[in-house]
C-alpha positions in Angstrom: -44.7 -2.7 -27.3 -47.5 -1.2 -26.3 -48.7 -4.2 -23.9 -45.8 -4.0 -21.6 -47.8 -0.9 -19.8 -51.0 -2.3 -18.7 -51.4 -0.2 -15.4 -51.8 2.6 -17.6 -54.5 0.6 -19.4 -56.3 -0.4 -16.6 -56.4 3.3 -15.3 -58.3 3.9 -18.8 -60.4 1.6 -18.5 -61.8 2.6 -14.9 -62.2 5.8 -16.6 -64.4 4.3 -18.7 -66.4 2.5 -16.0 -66.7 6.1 -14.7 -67.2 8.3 -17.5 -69.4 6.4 -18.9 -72.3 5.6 -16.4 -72.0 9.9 -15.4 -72.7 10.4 -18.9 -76.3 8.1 -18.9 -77.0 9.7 -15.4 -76.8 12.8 -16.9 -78.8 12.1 -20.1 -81.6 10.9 -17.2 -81.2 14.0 -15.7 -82.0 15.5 -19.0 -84.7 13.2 -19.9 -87.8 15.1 -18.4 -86.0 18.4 -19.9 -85.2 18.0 -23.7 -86.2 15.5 -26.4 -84.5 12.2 -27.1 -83.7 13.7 -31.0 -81.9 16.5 -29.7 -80.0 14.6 -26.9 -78.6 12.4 -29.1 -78.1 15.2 -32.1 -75.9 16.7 -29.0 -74.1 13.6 -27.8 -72.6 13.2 -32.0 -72.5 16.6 -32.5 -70.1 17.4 -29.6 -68.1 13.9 -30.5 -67.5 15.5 -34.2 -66.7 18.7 -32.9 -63.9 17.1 -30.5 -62.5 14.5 -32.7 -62.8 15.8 -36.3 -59.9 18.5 -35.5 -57.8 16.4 -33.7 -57.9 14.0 -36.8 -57.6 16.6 -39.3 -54.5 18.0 -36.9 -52.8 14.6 -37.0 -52.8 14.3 -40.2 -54.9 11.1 -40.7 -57.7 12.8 -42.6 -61.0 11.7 -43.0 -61.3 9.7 -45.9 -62.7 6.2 -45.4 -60.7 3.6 -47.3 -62.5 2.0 -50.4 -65.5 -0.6 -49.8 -66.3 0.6 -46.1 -68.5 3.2 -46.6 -71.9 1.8 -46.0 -70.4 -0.7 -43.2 -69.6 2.7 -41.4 -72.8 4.5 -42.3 -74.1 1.4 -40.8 -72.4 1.2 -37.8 -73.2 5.1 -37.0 -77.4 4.2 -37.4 -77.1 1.0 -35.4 -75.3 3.1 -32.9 -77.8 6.2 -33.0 -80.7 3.1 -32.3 -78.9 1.8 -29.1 -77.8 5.1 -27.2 -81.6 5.8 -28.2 -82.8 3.2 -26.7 -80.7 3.4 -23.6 -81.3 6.7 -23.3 -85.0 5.9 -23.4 -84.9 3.0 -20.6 -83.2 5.7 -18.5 -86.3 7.9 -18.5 -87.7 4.7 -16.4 -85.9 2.7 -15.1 -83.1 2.9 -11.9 -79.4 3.4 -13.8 -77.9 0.4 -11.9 -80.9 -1.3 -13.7 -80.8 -0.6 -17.0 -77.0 -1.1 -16.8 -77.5 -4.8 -15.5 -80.0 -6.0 -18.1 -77.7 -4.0 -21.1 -74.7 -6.1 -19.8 -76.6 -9.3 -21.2 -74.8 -8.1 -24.4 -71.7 -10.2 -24.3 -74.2 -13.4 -23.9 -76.1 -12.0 -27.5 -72.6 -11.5 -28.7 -71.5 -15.5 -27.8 -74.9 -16.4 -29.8 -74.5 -14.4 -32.5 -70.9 -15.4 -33.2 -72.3 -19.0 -33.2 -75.4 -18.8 -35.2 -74.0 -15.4 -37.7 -70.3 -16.2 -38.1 -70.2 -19.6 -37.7 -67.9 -19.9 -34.2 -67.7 -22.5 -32.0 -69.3 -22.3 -28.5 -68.8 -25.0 -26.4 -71.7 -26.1 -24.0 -69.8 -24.6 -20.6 -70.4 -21.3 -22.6 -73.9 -21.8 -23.2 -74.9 -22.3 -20.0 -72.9 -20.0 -18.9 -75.2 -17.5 -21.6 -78.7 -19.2 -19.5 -77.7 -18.8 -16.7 -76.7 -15.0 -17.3 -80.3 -14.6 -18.8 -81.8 -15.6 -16.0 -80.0 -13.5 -13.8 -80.8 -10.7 -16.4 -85.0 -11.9 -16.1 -84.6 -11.1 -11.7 -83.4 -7.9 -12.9 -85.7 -7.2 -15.0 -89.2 -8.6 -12.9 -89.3 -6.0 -10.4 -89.1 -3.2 -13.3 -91.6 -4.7 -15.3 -94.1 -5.2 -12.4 -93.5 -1.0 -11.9 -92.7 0.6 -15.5 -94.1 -2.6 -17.9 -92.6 -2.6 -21.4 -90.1 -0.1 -20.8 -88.5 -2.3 -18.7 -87.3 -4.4 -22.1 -85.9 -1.4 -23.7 -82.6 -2.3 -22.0 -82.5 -5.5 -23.8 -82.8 -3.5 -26.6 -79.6 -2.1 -26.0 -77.8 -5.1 -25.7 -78.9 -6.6 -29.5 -78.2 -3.3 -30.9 -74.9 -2.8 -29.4 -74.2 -6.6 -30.3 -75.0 -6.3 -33.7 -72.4 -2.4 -33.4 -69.9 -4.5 -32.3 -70.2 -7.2 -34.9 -69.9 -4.8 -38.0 -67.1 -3.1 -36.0 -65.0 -5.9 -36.0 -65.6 -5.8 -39.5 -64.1 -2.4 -39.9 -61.3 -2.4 -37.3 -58.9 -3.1 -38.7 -59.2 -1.0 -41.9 -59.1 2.4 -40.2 -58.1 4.2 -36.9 -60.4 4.0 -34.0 -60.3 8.0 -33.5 -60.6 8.7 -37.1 -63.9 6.2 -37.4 -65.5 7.5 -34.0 -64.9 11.4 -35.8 -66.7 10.1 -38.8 -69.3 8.5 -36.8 -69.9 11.8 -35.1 -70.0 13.7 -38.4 -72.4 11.2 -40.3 -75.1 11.0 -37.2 -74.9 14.6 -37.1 -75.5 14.7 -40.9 -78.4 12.1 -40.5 -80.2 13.5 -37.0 -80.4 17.8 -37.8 -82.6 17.5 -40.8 -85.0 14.8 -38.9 -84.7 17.6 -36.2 -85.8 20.2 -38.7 -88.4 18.5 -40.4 -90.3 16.7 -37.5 -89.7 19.3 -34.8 -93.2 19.8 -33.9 -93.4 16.0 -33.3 -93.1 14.1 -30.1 -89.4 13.3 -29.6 -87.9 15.6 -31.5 -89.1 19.1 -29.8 -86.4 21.9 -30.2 -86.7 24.4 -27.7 -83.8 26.5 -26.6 -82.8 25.6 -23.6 -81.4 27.5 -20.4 -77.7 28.0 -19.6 -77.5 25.1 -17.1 -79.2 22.6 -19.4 -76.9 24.1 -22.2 -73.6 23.0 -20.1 -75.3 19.6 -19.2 -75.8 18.4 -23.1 -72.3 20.0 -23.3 -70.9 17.8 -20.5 -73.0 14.8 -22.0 -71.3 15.2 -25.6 -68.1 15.4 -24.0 -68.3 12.6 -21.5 -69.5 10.1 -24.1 -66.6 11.1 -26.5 -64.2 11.1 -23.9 -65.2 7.4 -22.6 -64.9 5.6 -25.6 -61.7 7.3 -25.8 -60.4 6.1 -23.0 -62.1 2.5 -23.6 -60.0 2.6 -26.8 -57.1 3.7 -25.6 -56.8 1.0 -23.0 -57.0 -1.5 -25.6 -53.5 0.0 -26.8 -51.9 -1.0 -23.7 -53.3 -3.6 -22.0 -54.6 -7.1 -23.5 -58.5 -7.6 -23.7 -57.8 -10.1 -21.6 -57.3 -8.1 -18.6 -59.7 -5.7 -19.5 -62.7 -7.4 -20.3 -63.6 -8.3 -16.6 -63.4 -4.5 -15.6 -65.9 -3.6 -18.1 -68.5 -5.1 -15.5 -67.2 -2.5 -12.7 -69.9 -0.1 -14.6 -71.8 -1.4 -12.7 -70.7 -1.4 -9.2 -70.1 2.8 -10.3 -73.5 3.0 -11.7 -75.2 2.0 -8.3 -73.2 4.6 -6.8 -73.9 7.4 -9.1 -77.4 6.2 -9.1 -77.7 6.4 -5.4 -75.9 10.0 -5.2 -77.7 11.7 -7.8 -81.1 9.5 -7.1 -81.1 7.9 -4.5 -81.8 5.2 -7.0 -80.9 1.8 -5.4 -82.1 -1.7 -7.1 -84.1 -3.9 -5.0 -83.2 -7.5 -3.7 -84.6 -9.2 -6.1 -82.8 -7.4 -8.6 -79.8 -7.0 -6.9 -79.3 -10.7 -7.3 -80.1 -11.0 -10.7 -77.2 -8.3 -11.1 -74.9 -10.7 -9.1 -75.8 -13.9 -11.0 -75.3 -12.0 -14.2 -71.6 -10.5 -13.4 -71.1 -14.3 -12.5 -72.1 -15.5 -15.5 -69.9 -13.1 -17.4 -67.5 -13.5 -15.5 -67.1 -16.8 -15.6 -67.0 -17.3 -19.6 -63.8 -14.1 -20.0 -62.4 -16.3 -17.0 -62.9 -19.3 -18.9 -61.7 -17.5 -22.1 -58.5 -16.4 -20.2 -58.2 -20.0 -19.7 -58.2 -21.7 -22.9 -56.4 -19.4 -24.3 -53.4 -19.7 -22.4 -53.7 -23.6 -23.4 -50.8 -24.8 -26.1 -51.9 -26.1 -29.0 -51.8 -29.9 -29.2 -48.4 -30.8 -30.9 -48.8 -32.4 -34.4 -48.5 -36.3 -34.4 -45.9 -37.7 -36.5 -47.5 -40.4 -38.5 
């Protein structure tokens, strides 16, 4: 029933293409200012703080069901290693950039499904996948020429979050989105303050209290991330994947933008059309996905 109202979910979903590039300009406004261990401490912290009472107040608990616990546990350290890592590339690169070479993650996640699980990917889809990559390499060129290996980090981002995606699909369906994102939050909490404690005087983890403004920007960060994947989430409830999957790429479009206004941050033209010819490419295989699946399924032949 819930399918029948997808303006609503595409309204969610821009949110998401919103929220969520704000919240990585804001973590590379915070870059030069506080360390990577206690930005990302902040961003789960202030996701278990939101979440965690609004479970507990529906009533769902917090309980994982049997056999799930390490695949979350999991989950939670792959997704520590990619905001990490994004997080990182920001402190380098433009965030229309490091946006554009992440979104080579639905290619890794075509590949993966083929070589890991065993799905079929027909050759349309794989050259749709090189021709994506190469888009992702003009992207990628003019940052690597400037910055040099930080310039891969973002391709970091997109195996990580490949490989968070692929163990989330293995819990899905055994427990509510809400509830696992609040015991996400709790258990990289749990994880990152005692590696905050103990390596404190280390580069990357440096705690120094910060001043009021920073204080409301890690606030704001915490809450944008939390509230982005809510609303990525919620779309899903009312609008087929389908429909949504192609908005997904507008992060991109609003990351230039906020890149430009807070920046003045704008890629150059050789990367500006690798950004192009990958949005095509991915474009092109949820187009092609739309496609097939509308397709009936040969009818049985009587023998």
């Amino acid at each position: 029933m819930n399918s029948d109202r997808p303006f609503l979910g595409i309204l969610l979903m821009l949110g998401f293409c919103v929220l969520a590039p704000l919240g990585d300009a804001i973590a590379k406004l915070l870059g030069g200012h506080v360390s990577l261990g206690l930005l990302i401490f902040v961003r789960f912290a202030v996701q278990a703080v939101i979440l965690v009472p609004i479970v507990i107040w529906s009533g769902k608990g917090l309980r994982l069901p049997s056999g799930i616990f390490k695949l979350t546990l999991l989950r939670t350290v792959i997704h520590i290693t990619g905001i990490s890592l994004m997080f990182s590339a920001l402190r380098y690169l433009p965030l229309a950039d490091a946006l554009a070479i992440a979104f080579v993650m639905p290619f890794i996640m075509l590949l993966l499904g083929h070589y890991i699980l065993g799905e079929e990917v027909g050759r349309q889809r794989m050259a749709a996948c090189a021709v994506g990559f190469i888009g992702t390499m003009l992207v990628i060129q003019p940052n690597f020429a400037e910055v040099g290996l930080p310039a891969l980090l973002p391709l970091g981002v997109a195996v990580v979050f490949a490989l968070f995606m692929l163990v989330t699909r293995k819990i899905a369906k055994q427990i509510d989105p809400i509830t696992l994102q609040a015991i996400s939050g709790l258990q990289a909490s749990a994880v990152l303050l005692p590696a905050l404690l103990m390596f404190h005087d280390y580069a990357g983890f440096e705690v120094v209290m910060p001043d009021a403004k920073t204080l409301w920007l890690l606030a704001l960060l915490g809450i944008l991330g939390t509230v982005a994947h809510l609303a990525m989430t919620g779309s899903l409830r009312f609008a087929p994947t389908s429909t949504l999957a192609p908005m997904q790429y507008l992060e991109i479009p609003f990351g230039t933008i906020i890149g430009w206004l807070v920046f003045r941050d704008l890629p150059n033209g050789l990367a500006a059309v690798g950004i192009c010819i990958t949005v095509g490419a991915g474009l092109y295989i949820i187009v092609r996905e739309r496609r097939l699946s509308r397709v009936p399924a040969p009818a049985p032949v009587e023998l």
